[in-house]
N, C-alpha and C positions, 0 to 999 in steps of 0.2 A: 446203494441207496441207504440212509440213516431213515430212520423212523424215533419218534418222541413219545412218549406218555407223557401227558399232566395232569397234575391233582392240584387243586386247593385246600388248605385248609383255613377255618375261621372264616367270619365276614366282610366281605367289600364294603359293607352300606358305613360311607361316614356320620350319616344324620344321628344312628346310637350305637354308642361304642361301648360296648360289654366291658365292662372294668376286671373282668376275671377274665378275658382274653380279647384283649386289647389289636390283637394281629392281625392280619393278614398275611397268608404265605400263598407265592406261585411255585412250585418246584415240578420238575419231572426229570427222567431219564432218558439217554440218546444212544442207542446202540443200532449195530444193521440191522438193515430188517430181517435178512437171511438168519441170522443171530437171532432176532424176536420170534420168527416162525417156526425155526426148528430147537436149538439146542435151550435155550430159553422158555419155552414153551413147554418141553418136556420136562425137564428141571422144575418148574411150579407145579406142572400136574403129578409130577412123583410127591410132591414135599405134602400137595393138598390131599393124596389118595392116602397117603402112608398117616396123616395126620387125622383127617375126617372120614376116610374110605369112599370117597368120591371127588371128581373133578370141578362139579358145578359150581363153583362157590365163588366168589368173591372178598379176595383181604382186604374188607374193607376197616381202617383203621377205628373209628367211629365204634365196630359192632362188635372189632375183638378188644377195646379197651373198655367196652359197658357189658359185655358179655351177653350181647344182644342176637336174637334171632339165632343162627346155625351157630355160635360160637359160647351157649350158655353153657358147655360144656367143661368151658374155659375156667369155671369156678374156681375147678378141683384146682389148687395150687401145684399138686404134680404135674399134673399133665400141662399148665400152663408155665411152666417153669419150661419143660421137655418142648413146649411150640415155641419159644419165644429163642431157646436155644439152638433148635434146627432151625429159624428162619433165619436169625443170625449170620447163620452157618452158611444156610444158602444166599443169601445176600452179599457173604462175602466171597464167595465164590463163583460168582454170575459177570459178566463184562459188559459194562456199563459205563456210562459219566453221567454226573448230576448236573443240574441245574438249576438255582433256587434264587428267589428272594423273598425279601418277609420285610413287612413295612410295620411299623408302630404305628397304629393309626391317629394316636392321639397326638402325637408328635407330629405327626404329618400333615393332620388339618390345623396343630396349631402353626406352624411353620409357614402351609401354603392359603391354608383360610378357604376360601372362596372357590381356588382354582387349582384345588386340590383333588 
């Protein structure tokens, strides 16, 4: 059996369109689930314990790119060099396939108008 994660990023709402990110993105990932539950699972909580020294956390992209909440740590330019290298790392390393689209919004409602 396949299992999915998905994320959004940016706004759906056409009515106003942020001129400084104009997008909408769908994306996520499809691997087994036997895959998600064990060897993938493991693999994230090593990368988050050896990085934070705990499991609980959430990558959420949003909080480590403002250096917000559990990720203020992130300031220090070393250490945030050394996460963004190891997650790389394990990213590329993990077995996966993507998923994505991303609309231009602007484009889109000019294009379909109404029934957009």
């Amino acid at each position: 059996m396949k299992v999915m994660f998905l994320d959004e990023s940016g706004d759906h709402n056409l009515a106003v369109i942020d001129p400084q990110y104009p997008i909408f993105v769908l994306g996520g990932v499809i691997m087994d689930l036997e895959y998600a539950e064990g060897p993938l699972t493991t693999a994230l909580n090593d990368f988050k314990r050896e990085m934070f020294g705990y499991t609980d956390i959430v990558l959420h992209t949003a909080d480590i790119t403002r250096n917000r909440g559990r990720f203020e740590n992130l300031k220090d330019p070393a250490l945030r060099c050394r996460f963004y290298r190891r997650l790389n790392s394990l990213m590329g390393s993990l077995c996966y396939s993507v998923v994505a689209c991303a609309i231009r919004k602007d484009y889109h409602l000019g294009r379909y108008g109404v029934a957009a």
